[in-house]
C-alpha positions as CSV (number, residue, x, y, z in Angstrom):
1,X,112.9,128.3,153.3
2,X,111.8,125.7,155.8
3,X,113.9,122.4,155.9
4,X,111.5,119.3,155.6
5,X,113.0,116.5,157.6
6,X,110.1,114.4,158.1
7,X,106.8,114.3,155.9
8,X,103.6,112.4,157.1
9,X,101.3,111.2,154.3
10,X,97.8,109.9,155.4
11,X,95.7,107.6,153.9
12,X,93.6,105.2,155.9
13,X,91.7,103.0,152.9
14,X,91.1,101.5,150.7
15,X,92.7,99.4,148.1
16,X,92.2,101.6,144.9
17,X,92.4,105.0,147.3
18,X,95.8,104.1,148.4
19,X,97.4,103.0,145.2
20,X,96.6,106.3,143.8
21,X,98.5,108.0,146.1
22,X,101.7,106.3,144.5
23,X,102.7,109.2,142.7
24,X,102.3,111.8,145.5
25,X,104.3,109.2,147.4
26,X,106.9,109.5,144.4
27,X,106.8,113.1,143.9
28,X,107.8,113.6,148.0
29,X,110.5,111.4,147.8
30,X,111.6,113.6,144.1
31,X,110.9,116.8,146.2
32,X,112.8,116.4,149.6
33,X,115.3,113.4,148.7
34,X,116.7,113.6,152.6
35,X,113.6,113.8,154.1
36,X,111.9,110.9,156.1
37,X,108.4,110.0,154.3
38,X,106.1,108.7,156.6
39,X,103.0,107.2,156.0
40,X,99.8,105.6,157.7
41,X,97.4,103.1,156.9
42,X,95.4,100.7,158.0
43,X,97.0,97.5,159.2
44,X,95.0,95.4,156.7
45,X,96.3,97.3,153.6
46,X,99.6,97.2,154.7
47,X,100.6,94.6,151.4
48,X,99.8,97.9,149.2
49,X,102.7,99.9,150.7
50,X,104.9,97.8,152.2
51,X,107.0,96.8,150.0
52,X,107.0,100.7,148.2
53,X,111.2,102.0,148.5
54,X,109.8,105.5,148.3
55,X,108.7,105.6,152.0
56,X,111.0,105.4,155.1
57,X,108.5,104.4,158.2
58,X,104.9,102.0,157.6
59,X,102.6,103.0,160.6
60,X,99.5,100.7,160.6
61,X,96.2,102.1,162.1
62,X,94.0,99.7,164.3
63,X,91.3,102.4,165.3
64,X,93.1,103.6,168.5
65,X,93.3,107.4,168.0
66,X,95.0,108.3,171.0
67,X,97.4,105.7,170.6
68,X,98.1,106.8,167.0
69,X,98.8,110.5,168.2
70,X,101.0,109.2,170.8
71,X,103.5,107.2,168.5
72,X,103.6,109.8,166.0
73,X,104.3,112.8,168.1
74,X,107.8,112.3,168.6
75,X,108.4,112.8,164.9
76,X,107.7,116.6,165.1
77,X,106.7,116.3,161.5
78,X,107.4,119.9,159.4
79,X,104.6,118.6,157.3
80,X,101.5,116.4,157.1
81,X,99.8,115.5,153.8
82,X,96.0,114.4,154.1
83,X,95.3,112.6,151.2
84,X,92.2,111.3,153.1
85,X,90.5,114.4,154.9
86,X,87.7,112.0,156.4
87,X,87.0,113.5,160.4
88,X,89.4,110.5,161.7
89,X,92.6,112.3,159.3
90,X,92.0,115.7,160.2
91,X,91.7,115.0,163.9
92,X,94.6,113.3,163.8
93,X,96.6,116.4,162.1
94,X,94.7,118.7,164.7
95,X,96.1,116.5,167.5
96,X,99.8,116.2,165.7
97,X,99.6,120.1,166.2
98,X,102.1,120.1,162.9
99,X,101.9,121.9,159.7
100,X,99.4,120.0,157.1
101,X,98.3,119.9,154.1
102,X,94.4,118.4,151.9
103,X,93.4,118.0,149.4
104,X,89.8,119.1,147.5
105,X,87.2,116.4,147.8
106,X,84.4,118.2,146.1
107,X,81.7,116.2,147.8
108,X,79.4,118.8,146.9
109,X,79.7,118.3,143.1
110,X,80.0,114.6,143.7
111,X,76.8,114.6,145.4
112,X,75.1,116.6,142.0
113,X,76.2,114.2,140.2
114,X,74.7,111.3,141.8
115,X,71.5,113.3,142.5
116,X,71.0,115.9,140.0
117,X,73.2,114.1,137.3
118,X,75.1,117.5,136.4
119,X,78.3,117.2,136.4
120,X,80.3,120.1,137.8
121,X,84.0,117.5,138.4
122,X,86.9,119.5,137.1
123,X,87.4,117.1,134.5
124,X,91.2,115.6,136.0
125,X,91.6,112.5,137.7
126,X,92.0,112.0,141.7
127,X,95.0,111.5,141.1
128,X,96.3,114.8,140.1
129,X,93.9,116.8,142.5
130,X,96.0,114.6,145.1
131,X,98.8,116.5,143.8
132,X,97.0,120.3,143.4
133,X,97.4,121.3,146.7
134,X,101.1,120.1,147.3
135,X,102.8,122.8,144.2
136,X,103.1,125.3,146.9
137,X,105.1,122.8,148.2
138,X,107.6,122.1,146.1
139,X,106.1,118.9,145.6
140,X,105.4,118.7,142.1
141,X,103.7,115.8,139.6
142,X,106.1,113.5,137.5
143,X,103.7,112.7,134.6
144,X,104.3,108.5,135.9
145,X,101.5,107.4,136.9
146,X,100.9,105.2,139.5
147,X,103.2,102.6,141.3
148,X,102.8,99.5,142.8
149,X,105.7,96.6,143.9
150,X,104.8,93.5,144.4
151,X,107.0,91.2,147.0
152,X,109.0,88.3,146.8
153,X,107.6,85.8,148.2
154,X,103.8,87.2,146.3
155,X,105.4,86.9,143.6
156,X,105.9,82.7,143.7
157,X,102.7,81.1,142.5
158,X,102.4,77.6,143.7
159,X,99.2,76.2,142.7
160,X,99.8,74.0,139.5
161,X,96.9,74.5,137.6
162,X,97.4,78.2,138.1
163,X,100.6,78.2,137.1
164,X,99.9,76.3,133.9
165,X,97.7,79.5,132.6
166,X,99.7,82.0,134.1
167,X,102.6,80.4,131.9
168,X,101.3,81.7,128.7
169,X,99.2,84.4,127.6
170,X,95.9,84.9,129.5
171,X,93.5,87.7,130.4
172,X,92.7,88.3,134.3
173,X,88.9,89.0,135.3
174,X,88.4,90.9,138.4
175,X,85.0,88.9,139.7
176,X,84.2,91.2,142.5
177,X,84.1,94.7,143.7
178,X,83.2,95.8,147.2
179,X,79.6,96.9,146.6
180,X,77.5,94.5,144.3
181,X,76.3,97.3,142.0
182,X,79.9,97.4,140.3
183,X,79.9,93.7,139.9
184,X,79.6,92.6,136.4
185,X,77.1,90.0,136.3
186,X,78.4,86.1,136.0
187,X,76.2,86.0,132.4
188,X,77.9,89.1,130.7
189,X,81.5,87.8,132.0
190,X,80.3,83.8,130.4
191,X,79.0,85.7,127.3
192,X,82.2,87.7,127.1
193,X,84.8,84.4,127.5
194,X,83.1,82.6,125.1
195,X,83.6,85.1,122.9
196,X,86.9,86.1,123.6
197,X,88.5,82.1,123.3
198,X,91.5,83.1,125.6
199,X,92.6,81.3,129.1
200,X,91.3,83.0,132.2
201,X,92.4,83.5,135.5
202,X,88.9,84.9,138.0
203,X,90.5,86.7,140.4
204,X,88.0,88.1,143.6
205,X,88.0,87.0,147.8
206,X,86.4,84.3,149.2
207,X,82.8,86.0,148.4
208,X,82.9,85.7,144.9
209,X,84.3,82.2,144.9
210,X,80.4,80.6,144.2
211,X,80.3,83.0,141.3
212,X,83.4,82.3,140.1
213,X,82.7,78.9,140.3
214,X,79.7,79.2,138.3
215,X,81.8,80.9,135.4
216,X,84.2,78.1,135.0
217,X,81.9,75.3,135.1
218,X,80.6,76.6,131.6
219,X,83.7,75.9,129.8
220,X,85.2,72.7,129.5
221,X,89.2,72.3,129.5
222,X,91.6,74.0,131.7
223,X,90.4,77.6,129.7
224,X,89.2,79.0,132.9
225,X,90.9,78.9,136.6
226,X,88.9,80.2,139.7
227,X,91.4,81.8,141.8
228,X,88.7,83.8,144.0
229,X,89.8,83.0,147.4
230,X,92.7,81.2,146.6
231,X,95.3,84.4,146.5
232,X,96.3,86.8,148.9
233,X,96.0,90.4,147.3
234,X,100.0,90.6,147.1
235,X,99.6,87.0,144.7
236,X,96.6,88.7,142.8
237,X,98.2,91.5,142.1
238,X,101.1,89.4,140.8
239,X,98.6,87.4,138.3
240,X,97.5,90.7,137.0
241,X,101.2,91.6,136.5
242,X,101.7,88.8,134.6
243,X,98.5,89.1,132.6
244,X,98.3,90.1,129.0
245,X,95.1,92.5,129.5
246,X,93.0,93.5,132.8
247,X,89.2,92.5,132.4
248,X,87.5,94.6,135.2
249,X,84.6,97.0,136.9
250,X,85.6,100.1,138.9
251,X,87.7,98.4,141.9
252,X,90.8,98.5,143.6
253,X,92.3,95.6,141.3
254,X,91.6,98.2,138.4
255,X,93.9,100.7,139.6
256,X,96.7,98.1,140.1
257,X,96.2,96.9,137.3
258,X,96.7,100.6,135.5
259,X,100.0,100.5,138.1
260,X,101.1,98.0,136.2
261,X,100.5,100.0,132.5
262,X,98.4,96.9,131.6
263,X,96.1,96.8,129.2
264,X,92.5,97.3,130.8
265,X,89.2,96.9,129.7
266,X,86.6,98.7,132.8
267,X,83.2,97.9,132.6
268,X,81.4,100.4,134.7
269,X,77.8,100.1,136.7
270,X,76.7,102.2,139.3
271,X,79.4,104.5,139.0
272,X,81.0,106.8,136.2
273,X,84.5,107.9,135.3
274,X,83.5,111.8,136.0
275,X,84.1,110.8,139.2
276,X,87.4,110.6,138.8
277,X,88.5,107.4,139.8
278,X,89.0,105.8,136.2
279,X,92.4,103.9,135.1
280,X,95.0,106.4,135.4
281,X,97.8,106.0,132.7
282,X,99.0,109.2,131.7
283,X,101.9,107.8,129.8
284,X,99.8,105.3,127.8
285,X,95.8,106.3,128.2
286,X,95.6,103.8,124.6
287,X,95.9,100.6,126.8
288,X,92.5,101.4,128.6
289,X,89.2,101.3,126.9
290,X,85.7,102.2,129.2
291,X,82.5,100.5,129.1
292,X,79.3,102.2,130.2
293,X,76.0,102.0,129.0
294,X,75.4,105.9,128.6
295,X,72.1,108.1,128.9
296,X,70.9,105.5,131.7
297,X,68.8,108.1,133.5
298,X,69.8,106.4,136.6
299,X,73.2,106.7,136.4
300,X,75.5,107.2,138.6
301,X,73.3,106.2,141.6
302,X,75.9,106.5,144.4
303,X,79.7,107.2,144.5
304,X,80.4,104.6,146.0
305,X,77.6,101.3,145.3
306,X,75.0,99.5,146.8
307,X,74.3,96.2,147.4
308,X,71.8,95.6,145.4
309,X,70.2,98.3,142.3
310,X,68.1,100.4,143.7
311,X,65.9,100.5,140.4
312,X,65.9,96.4,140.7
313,X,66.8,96.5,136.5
314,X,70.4,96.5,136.6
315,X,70.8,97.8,133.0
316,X,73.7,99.3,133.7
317,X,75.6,96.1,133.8
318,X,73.0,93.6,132.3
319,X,72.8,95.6,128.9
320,X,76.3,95.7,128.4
321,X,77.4,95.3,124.8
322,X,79.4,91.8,125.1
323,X,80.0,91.3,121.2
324,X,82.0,94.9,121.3
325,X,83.7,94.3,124.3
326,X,85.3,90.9,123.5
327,X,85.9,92.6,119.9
328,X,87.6,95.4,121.7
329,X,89.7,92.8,124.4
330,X,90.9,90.9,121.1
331,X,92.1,93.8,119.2
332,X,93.7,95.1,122.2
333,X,95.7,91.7,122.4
């Protein structure tokens, strides 16, 4: 049997992608306890792995190929694992010249779904089809779900009107997503708060910080803090570890948020949980409850989003069912 000293994971982007690698991540370091775990990013996403004790060497991507071949040659890996398998992560394991391992992206049957709305997905989250190809391995799933630590110094919140909500029990909206058409609308998230009678923290970047804005300003009181903008993504992810329940669309926050076994409630546009990508809680799949409006002959439009609905409607997100879903968040609580 071949002895695995050093073990090379790839996974280039982005946020939600890379968190659910966690339990492959895990599952190596279960596997081949003396081995070296290895694993390459990009530099801006380094805050999702960095501080993670399950791997041994953080290598940071900044678009340089050759470069990138040329630091991690030396390493004579005895295997690679592509959790990625875009052109960019398979060149780079041609060019390593080293044992390697995919895994199935099934952009065939994605691409069914969006266009022909049949759905021929295997039914099992991306999660675990991470982990298919790597039983042959030795490298087998834990049942955990996913991981994700959180520094130090993220975790110190300093603004004070933050840290009077974050204090007590409060439920964290995720404002943005990276493509608009997984946005839910600034009405349906007012219609759902005033509803729902809780403090808030609005978490999102600098580009959601208007609509965030907008939010607050209908609610009088200290009910409702805008953090869009304010946090680094270490310091969000904090806020939703301190939160009593996740309010969110598909997004990266989602999946940390399902890192952290919150309770979640996903309100879903564009895309659809077939896909795969929905909160992955194996040990407690009670704490996440899915909204979608179902039957939309439209739906999904795109695996990934758009900026803007291509059907210029949006009923996906504006006919979302706000009485059931702040019923739902306060029964949940």
């Amino acid at each position: 049997m071949q002895t695995i000293r050093n073990i090379l994971m790839i996974r280039f982007s982005s946020i939600g992608d890379i968190v659910l690698t966690s339990p492959a991540i895990r599952s190596c370091r279960k596997a081949y306890p003396d081995a070296k775990i290895h694993y390459i990013t990009k530099k801006q996403y380094k805050v999702i792995l960095a501080e993670n004790p399950y791997i041994d060497h953080l290598h940071l991507f900044d678009g340089d190929l050759n470069k990138t071949v040329k630091e991690l040659s030396g390493f004579r890996f005895d295997l690679i694992i592509d959790l990625h398998r875009s052109l960019r992560s398979r060149l780079l394991c041609l060019r390593l010249g080293r044992p390697s391992v995919g895994f199935p992206k099934l952009n065939l049957k994605k691409w069914l779904l969006v266009q022909t709305k049949k759905d021929l997905m295997p039914g099992i989250h991306i999660a675990e089809r991470y982990m298919s190809r790597l039983k042959s391995r030795n490298i087998l799933p834990d049942g955990l779900g996913l991981d994700y630590f959180v520094s130090e110094k993220d975790r110190v919140i300093e603004h004070p009107g933050l840290q009077k909500i974050i204090s007590k029990e409060f439920v964290a909206i995720v404002a943005g997503a990276k493509h608009y058409t997984k946005q839910v609308p600034a009405e349906v998230l007012i219609d759902i708060i005033a509803k729902v009678n809780l403090p808030v923290v609005i978490l999102g970047g600098p580009d959601e910080r208007e609509k965030a804005e907008s939010i607050a300003q209908e609610f009088a009181g200290e009910t409702v803090f805008n953090a869009c903008g304010l946090l680094s993504l270490g310091q969000s992810a904090e806020v939703i570890r301190r939160s009593a329940l996740v309010l969110t669309s598909d997004t990266g926050l989602m999946h940390i948020a399902a890192a952290f076994q919150k309770k979640i409630v996903s309100i879903w546009g564009n895309t659809v949980p077939e896909l795969g990508m929905y909160p992955y809680m194996p040990q407690h799949p009670e704490r996440s409850v899915i909204f979608e409006i179902k039957n939309l002959p439209c739906r999904p439009c795109s695996k990934i989003g758009f900026d803007s609905c291509p059907k210029k409607h949006f009923k996906c997100m504006l006919e979302q069912d706000t009485e059931k879903i702040a019923a739902t968040i306060k029964g949940l609580l």
